[in-house]
N, C-alpha and C positions, 0 to 999 in steps of 0.2 A: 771246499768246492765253491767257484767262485758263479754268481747268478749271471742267467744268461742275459743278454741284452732285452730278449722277447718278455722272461720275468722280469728285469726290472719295468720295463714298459708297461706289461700289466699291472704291478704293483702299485705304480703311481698311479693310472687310471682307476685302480680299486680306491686309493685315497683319497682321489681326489670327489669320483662321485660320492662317497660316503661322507667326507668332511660336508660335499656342496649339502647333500640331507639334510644333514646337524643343520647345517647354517639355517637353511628352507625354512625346516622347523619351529627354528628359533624367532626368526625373524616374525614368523607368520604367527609364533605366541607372543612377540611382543604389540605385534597388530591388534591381535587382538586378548587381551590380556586373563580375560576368563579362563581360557584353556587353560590356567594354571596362574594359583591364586600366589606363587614365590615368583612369579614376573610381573608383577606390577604391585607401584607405592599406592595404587588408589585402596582408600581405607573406604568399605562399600557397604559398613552397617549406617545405622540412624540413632537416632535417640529416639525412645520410645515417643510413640504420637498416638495417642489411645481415642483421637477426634478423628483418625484418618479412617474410621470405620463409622465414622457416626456421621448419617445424612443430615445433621441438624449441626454440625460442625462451625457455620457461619454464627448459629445464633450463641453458639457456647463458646466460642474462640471472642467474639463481638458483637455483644448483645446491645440490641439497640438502646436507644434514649427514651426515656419515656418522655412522650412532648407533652406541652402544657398551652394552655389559654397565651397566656402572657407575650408568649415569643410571638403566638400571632397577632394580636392587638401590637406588639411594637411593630411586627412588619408593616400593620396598618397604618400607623399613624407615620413611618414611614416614609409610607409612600403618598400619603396626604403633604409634605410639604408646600407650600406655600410659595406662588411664583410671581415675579415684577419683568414686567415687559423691558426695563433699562438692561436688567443684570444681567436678562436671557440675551439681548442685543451684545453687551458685551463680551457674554459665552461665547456668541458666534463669532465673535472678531479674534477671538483665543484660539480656535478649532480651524482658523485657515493658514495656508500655511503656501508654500511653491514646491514647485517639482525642480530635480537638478540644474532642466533648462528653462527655469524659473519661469514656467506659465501656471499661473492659479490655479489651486487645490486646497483639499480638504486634509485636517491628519487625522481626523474620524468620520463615521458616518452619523454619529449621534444616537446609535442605536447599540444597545450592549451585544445584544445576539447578534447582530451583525458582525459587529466587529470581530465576535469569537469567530464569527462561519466564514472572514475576507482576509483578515490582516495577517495573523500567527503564518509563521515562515516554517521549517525545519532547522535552521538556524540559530531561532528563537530563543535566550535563556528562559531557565526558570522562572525568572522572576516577570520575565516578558507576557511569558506563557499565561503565568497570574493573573496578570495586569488584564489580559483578556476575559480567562474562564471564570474570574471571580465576579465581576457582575454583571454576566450572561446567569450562571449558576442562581444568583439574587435576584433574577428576575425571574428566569423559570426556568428552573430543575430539570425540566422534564425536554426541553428543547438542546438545554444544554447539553443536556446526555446524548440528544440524537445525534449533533455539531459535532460531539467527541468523537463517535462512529463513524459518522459520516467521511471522516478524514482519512480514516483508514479501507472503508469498503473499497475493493476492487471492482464492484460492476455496478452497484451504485452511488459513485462518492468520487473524493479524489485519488484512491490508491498511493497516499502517502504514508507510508509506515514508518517513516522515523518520527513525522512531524507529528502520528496517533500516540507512538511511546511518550511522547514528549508529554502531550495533552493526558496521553492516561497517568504519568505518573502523576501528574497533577490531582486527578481525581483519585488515585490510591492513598496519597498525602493527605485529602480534605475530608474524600467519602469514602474511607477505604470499602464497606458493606459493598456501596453500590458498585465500586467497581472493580470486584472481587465476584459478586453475584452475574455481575452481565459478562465474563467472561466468555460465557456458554455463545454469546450470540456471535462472537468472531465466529465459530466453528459452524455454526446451526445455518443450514443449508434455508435459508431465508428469502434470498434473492432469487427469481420466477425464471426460468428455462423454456424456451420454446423449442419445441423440435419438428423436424423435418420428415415425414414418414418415408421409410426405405424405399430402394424402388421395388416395385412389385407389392407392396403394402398400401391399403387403402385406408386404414387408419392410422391418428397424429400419436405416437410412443407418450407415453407418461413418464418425463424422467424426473430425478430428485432436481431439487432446487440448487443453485452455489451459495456460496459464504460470504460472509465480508471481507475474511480475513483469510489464515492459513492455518495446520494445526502448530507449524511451528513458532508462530507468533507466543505461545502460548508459553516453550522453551525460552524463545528470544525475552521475554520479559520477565521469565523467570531467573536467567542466568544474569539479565544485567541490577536485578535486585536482590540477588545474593553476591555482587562482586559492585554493590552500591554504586552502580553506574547508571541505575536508572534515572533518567529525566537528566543528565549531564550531559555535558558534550563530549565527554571521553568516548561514549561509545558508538561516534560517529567516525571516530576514528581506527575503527576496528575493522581491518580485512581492508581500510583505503589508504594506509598508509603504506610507506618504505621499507622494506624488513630490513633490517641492520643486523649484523652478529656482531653481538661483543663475550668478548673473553674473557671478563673480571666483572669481580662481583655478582656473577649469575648464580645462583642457588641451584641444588642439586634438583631432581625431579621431586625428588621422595621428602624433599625439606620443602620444597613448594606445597606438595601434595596436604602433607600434614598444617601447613599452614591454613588452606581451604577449608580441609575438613572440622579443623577447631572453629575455623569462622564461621562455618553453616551449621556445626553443633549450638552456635552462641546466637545465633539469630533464631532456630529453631526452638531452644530454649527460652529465651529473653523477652525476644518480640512476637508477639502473637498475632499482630499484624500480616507479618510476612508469613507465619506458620498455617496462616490460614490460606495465603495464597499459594502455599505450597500445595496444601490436600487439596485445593481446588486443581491445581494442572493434575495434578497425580489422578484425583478421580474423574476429570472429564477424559484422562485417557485411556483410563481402566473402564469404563462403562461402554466406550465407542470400541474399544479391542474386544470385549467381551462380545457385543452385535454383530462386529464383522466375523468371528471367530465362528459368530452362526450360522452368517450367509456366506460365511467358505467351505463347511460342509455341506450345507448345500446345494452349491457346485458342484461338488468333488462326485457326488450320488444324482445329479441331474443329466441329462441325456438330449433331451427338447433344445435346440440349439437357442429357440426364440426366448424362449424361458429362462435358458442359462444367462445369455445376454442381459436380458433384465436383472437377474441376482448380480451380473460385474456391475452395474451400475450402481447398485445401491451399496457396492462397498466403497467407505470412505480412505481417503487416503492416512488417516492414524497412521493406520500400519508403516507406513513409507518413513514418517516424519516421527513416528515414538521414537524415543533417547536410545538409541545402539548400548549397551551396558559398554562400561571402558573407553567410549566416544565423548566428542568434543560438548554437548550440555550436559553428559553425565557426570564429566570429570569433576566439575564445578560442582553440579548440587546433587548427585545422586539421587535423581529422581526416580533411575529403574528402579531402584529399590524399592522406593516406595508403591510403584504400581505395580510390581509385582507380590509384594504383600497384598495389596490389596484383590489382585487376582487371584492369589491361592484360598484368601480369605472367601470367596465366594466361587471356588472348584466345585461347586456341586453344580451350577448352572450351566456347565461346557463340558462337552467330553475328553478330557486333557487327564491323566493319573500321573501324578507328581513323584519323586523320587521316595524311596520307601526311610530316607536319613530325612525328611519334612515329616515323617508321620508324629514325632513329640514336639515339633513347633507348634508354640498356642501366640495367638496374636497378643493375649494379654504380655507376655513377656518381652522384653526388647529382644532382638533379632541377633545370632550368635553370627560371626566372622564368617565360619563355616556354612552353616544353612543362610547366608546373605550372599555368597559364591553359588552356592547351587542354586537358590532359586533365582537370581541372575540366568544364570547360565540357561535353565530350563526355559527362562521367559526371551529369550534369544532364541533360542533352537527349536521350539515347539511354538511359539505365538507371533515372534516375529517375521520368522524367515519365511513360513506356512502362508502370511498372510500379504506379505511381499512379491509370494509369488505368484498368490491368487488375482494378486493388484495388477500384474505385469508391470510391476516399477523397473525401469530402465537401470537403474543405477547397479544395482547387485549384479544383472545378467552382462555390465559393461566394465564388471570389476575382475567378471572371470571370464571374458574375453569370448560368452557367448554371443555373440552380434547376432549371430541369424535367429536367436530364439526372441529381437524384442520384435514390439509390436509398435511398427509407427507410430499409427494412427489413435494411440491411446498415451503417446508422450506428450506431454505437460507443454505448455507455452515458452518458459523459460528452458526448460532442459531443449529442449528444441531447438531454441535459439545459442546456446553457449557447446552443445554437444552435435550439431550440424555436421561439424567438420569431422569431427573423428566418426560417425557416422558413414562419411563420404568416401573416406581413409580405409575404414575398415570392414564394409556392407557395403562397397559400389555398390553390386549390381541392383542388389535387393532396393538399396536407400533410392537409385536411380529411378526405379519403375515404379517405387512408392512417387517417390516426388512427382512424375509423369504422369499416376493416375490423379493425383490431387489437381494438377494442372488440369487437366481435362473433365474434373467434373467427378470421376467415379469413387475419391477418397476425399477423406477431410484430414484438417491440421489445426490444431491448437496455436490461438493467436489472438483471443481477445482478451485475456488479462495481459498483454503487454501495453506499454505507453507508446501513444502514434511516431513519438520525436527520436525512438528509441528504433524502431523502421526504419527510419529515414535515415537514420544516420550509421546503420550499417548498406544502407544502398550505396550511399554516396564513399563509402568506406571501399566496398566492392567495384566501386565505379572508378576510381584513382588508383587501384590497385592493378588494373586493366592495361593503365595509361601505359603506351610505350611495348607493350608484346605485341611481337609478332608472329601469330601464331600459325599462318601460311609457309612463313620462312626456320621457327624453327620448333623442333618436335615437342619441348619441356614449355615455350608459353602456350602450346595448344593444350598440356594438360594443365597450365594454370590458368586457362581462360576459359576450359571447362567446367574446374572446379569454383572458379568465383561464377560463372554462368549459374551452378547450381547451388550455391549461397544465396544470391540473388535470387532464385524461385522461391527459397524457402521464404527470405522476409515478403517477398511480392502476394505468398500462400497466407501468411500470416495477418498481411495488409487487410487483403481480402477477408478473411476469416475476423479481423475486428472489424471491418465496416456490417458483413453478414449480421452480424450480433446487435450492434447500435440499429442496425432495421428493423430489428424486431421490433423495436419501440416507434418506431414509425419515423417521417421526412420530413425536413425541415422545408417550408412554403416561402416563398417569397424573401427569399433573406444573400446576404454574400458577405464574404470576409472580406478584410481590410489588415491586411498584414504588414506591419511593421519592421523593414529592414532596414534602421538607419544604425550608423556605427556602433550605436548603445547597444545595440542587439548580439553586438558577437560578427565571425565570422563563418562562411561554411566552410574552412580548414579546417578548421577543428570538431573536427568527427568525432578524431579520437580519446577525446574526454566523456566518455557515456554516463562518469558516473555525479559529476558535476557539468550538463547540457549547460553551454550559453543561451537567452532568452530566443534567439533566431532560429534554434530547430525547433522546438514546440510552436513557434510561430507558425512556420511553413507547414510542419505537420497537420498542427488543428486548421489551418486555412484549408489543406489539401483536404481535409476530411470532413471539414464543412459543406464543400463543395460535393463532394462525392455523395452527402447527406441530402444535398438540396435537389428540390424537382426543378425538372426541366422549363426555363431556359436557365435558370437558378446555377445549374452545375459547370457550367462553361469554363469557370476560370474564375478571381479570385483579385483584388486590388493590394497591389504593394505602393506603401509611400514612405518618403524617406525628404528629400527636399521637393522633390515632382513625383507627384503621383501616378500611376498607370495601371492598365487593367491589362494582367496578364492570363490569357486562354491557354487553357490545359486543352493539349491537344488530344489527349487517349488518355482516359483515368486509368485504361486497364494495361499502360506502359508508363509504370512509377517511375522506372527510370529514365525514359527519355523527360516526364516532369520535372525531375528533379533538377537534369540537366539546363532545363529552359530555365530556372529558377536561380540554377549559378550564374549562368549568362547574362541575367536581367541584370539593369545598373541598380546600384546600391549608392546611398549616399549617408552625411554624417548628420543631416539635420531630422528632427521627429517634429514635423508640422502637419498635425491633426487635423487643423482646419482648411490646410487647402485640399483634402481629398474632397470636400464637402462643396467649398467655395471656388475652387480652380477646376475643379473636374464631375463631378455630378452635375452641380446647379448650373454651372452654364454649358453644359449638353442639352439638359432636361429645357431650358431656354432655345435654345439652337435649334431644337428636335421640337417646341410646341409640345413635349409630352405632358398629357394629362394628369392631373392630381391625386387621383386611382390609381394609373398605369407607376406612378413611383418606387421605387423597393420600398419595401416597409421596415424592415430590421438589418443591422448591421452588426456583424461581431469584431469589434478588432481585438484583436488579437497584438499586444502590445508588452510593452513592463512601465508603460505610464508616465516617460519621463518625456513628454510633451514639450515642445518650445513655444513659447509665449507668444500669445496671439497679436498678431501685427498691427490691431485694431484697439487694442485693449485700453489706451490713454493713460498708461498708470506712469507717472513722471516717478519717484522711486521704487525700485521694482524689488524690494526689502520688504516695504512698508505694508500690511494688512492691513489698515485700518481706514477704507474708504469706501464704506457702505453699498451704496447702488452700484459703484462703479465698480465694485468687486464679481467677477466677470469669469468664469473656467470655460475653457474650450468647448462645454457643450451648451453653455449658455450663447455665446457668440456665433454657434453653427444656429442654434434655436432660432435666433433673431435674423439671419439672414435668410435661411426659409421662410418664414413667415414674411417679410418684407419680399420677396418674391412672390410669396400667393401658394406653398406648399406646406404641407405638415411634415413637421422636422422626424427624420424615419426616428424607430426605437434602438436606442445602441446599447449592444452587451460590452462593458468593458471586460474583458478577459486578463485580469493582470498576468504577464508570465517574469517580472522580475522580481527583486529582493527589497525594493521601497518601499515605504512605509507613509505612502501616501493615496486616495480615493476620491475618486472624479465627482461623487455626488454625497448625497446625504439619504437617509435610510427609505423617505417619501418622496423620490423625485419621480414622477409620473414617466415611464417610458424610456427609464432605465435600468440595467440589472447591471450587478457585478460578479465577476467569476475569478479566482484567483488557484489553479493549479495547471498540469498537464495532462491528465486524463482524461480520453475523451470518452469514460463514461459517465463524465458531468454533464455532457451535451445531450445525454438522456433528459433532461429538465423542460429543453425548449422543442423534442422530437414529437409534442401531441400527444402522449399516452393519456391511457384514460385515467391514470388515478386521481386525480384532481378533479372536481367537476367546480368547472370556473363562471356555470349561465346560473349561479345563486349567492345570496350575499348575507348571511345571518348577522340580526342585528341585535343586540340586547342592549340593557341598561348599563349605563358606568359602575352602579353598585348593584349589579344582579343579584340574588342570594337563590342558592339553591330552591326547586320548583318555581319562578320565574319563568313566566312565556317567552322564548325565542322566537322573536320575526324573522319569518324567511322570504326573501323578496329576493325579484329577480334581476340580476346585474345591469347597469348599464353601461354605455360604451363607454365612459368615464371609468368604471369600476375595473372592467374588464382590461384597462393598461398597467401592463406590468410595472413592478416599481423594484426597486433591491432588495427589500421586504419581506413582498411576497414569494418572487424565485428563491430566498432562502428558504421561504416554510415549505413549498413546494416540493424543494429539492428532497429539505430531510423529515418532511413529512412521509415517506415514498411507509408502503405495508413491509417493506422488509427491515425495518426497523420500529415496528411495532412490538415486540420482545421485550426490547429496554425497559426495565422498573428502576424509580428511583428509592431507597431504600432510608429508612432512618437510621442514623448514624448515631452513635455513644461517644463517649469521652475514651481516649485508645493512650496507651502509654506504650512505650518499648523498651522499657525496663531500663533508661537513663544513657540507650547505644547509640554508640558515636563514631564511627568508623572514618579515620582519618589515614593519609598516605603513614609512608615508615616513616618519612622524613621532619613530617607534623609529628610525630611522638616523640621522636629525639630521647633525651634522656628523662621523659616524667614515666611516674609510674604507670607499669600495664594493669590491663584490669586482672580479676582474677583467673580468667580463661582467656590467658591472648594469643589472638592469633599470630601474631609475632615471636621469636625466640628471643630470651633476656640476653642483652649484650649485641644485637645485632641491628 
């Protein structure tokens, strides 16, 4: 009997939905690999770590030194050297040096802390890095450590996190203690939060404080010092390069796999160094998962809407950013494992009942294959998901293609900004009326840890994208000129929402920018490199946000110079984009001549005008990358040559002297470096200047008037004070009271949320003689005896 056409029809639809099953299934165990421990090459026991339980783990992995008399009497006599007026004169002719467009400068500031807290780039080698932290550290420890921080804080510092990996490997290499011990403080909600009471509420909300850092900083530096890329420039190349496929010579997964696993067994073995910075990530995330694990039942039994609110705030984002078991910093070091040890080891303090195959795991013994699969798996399904969804982290509810369950107004700054669009895509209506109440007042949006230049240059991104539709004429540019319309709200919300934050800290008096668009700066074509900016969008940026900072009449607008200077008036801060526009429109030229903004356009207005010697601005920020053209005045017949004493002369010396010869006091100028030169306009005591060298504008927190600082007293002691020693405190005079580069750096990383930092005493540290070099560096010498390479290969 031959099938009918109907059966075969069905037949084929039966195999084909059941093959699609299989497949479903399959696919989705190799996602995620736990559901079954014969799909995946990751090998996800450890080697025994019997410190990973033990709170004192710092002092028994790296027990300090015991110091002695001796080292300090040599720091003493040290620092007594002996000085001649000749040699110090010749120093200074050594220390000067020229900018590209060969106008005089300095290639130091003559101050070691400075130099750690102006000069280091993210570009920086190692040994660069050195050259800085090493006698910053030799003068003070204690300063140095804040400098180290400072570079990575996001709300107070620069928010540079490759250039902090950089500077921390340094201090992992030198002081491992210390900077193993202060890990705690990237995560520690340090930095001061002000809020805004709801409407209808008459009291200000008490919320938790922010971080410096992230929790995943924590993973990032732990994966790139288990795959020896820390403090290298290899790992700046990671996620910004090319993908290539190649089809020879690539290694299986499972040959890769095992090659890791050997190599993290041999570092967690060998070097104790690292093994301590392992149990350190491990239990700063086991401790935070455990709190939040508290304040998510909590929740879950809370009722009081105002009260529950409170409990989501105090949950940290761990949850979000801990290691996915089988995911990308797991694969590398296996660190679920270790937190999850470490969480079953203290199961009595949460209420979680573990699988009843964990009941004869004892921590003293290493951890079996089998019970390192389950308890994975259990610390995935029961700790993480639980607490991800208490978080409302966006990312899980936009993997299963829940949109309407997220929650705007609780997405993170960056997810905001890269996840906008599918948003828009997939949540119109909802994402449309969220954006609409943000507009008007009734919602907020996350946007103050993003960088200003990083705004700006998806507006103008959005603005070219524009060019050319017509969206009258035809139906598909009115929906793409809707939807970059609503791209644009979001960076405009976000604008907004970082200026909101930088006011907390209060407004800049009597000051304007001076922004630098000559050729060396870049073009604004080039939008679309975000992740290496040319110096000209942080320019514009921080100009535009200076401005937006400053009180009235302060705010108007903002000076661009390049060969002619001019002062361009922002017509409506609260329309970014038609500023920006005015900004592309403005001429631009090739030359950087600093001195006629001074001498061609203030000073002979301020003449022109009779204005009084009061009524002057008093501070200027430019906003620059410092490569200045040489002063028209300057008289130096070879322009090579340093070595002419008086007549050695830098653009702020020559601007000094012609106010003054006019009958003004020459205002205070911030140099803002924004480029990659490795040169500095003053020296560490120059009365009524400061240096600034990143793009974050929560460094502009320094000169916004907060009260941490109190600047109307001046403590005086003796050169050789010795403990109980009277301190004079006298009250500042207007001499004292002028900034210098000095002071804005102690100011800066003086701030309470880097009071945390301890410096630690360090021992003598060995790593067992490891040496991790490419495959191609081993060639044919012998492997050690546990290599992580295969013999023959």
């Amino acid at each position: 009997m031959h099938p009918t056409p109907a059966s075969l029809l069905f037949s084929q639809l039966f195999r084909r939905l059941w093959f699609n099953n299989i497949t479903r299934y399959f696919n989705r165990s190799k996602m995620n690999p736990n559901n079954n421990l014969h799909l995946t090459s990751q090998i996800v026991t450890l080697p025994h770590l019997p410190e990973l339980y033990n709170p004192r783990y710092l002092d028994i992995l790296l027990p300090p030194r015991v110091s002695s008399q001796a080292s300090a009497s040599s720091t003493k006599d040290a620092a007594s050297v002996p000085s001649n007026p000749m040699m110090s004169a010749l120093e200074d002719t050594a220390n000067r040096t020229r900018t590209e467009n060969m106008a005089p400068a300095y290639r130091s500031t003559g101050d070691a802390l400075l130099d750690a807290f102006h000069r280091p780039t993210a570009s920086d080698s190692p040994e660069v890095i050195n050259r800085y932290l090493a006698p910053a550290w030799e003068k003070d420890p204690e300063t140095a450590l804040r400098i180290i921080f400072y570079l990575r804080s996001i709300h107070d510092g620069k928010n540079d996190k490759s250039l902090f990996y950089r500077a921390w490997y340094w201090l992992y290499t030198h002081h491992p203690r210390t900077a193993i011990y202060n890990l705690k403080e990237l995560v520690a909600l340090n930095c001061h939060r002000k809020s805004k009471p709801k409407r209808g509420e008459q009291e200000q909300r008490v919320l938790p404080g922010m971080s410096h850092g992230y929790w995943k900083d924590l993973l990032n530096i732990l994966c790139l010092a288990t795959t020896t890329r820390l403090g290298t420039s290899d790992h700046f190349n990671l996620g910004n390069g090319v993908r290539l496929k190649s089809y020879q010579g690539v290694y299986s997964r499972k040959s890769r796999q095992a090659e890791r696993y050997e190599k993290l067994c041999l570092l967690l073995e060998g070097d104790k160094k690292y093994r301590a910075l392992y149990i350190a990530v491990a239990r700063l995330f086991a401790e935070q998962l455990e709190k939040d694990n508290e304040i998510a039942s909590k929740i879950e039994v809370t009722k009081d809407k105002k009260e529950r609110s409170l409990l989501e705030w105090q949950l940290s984002l761990a949850g979000k950013w801990a290691p996915t078991p089988g995911c990308a910093h797991d694969r590398i070091t296996n660190i679920s494992t270790a937190i999850s040890q470490l969480l079953h080891a203290n199961r009595q303090a949460y209420t979680l009942d573990y699988p009843s195959s964990l009941a004869a795991y004892d921590h003293l013994a290493p951890l079996m294959a089998n019970q390192a699969t389950v308890i994975r798996s259990f610390f995935q399904r029961w700790v993480l998901s639980p607490l991800r969804a208490a978080a409302k982290v966006p990312e899980p509810l936009m993997a299963s293609k829940r949109w309407g369950e997220i929650v705007y107004n609780r997405v993170p700054a960056v997810c905001m900004q890269q996840n906008s669009e599918r948003f828009y895509r997939h949540d119109h209506d909802r994402f449309a009326k969220y954006m609409h109440d943000v507009m008007v007042g009734k919602k907020t949006i996350s946007g103050a840890t993003l960088l200003p230049h990083e705004i700006i240059m998806r507006l103008l991104e959005y603005d070219a994208d524009t060019l050319g539709l017509r969206p009258q004429q035809n139906e598909m540019d009115k929906v793409k000129v809707d939807f970059y319309k609503s791209q644009a709200n979001v960076a405009i919300s976000q604008w907004k929402a970082l200026v909101d934050r930088l006011k907390e800290s209060g407004n800049i008096d009597n000051a304007i920018a001076v922004c630098d668009v000559s050729g060396s700066m870049g073009y604004l074509n080039d939008f679309g490199n975000r992740k290496k900016p040319q110096p000209i969008f942080p320019a514009i940026a921080m100009s535009m946000l200076l401005a937006t900072l400053a009180k009235p009449p302060f705010n108007s607008g903002f000076i661009t110079f390049s060969a002619t200077p001019e002062f361009l008036k922002i017509k409506d801060l609260n329309d970014l984009v038609a500023t920006v526009r005015d900004m592309a429109d403005a001429p631009w030229g090739m030359n950087t001549d600093l001195q006629a903004v001074f001498t061609k356009l203030l000073l002979p207005l301020a003449k022109q005008n009779n204005v009084k010697k009061e009524d002057m601005i008093k501070r200027l920020f430019v906003f620059s990358d410092m490569q200045f053209d040489e002063a028209a005045d300057s008289e130096i017949g070879d322009r090579w040559n340093t070595n002419y004493g008086d007549r050695w002369n830098t653009n702020y010396d020559l601007i000094k002297k012609e106010y003054e010869d006019a009958g003004y006091d020459v205002p205070e100028i911030v140099f803002w470096d924004l480029g990659k030169f490795d040169t500095v306009e003053a020296d560490s005591e120059r009365k009524g200047v400061a240096m600034m060298k990143g793009f974050s504008g929560s460094m502009m927190k320094v000169f916004l008037g907060d009260e941490e600082e109190d600047e109307d007293i001046v403590m005086v002691d003796g050169e050789d004070k010795e403990d109980g020693d009277m301190v004079v405190v006298c009250e500042a005079t207007e001499e004292d009271k002028r900034m210098t580069p000095i002071k804005i750096m102690r100011k800066a990383v003086m701030r309470k949320s880097f009071d945390g930092l301890k410096v630690l005493e360090d021992g003598d540290f060995y790593s067992a003689g490891l040496e991790w070099r490419s495959r191609s560096d081993l060639g044919s010498q012998k492997r050690p005896r546990k290599p992580w390479t295969r013999q023959g290969q």
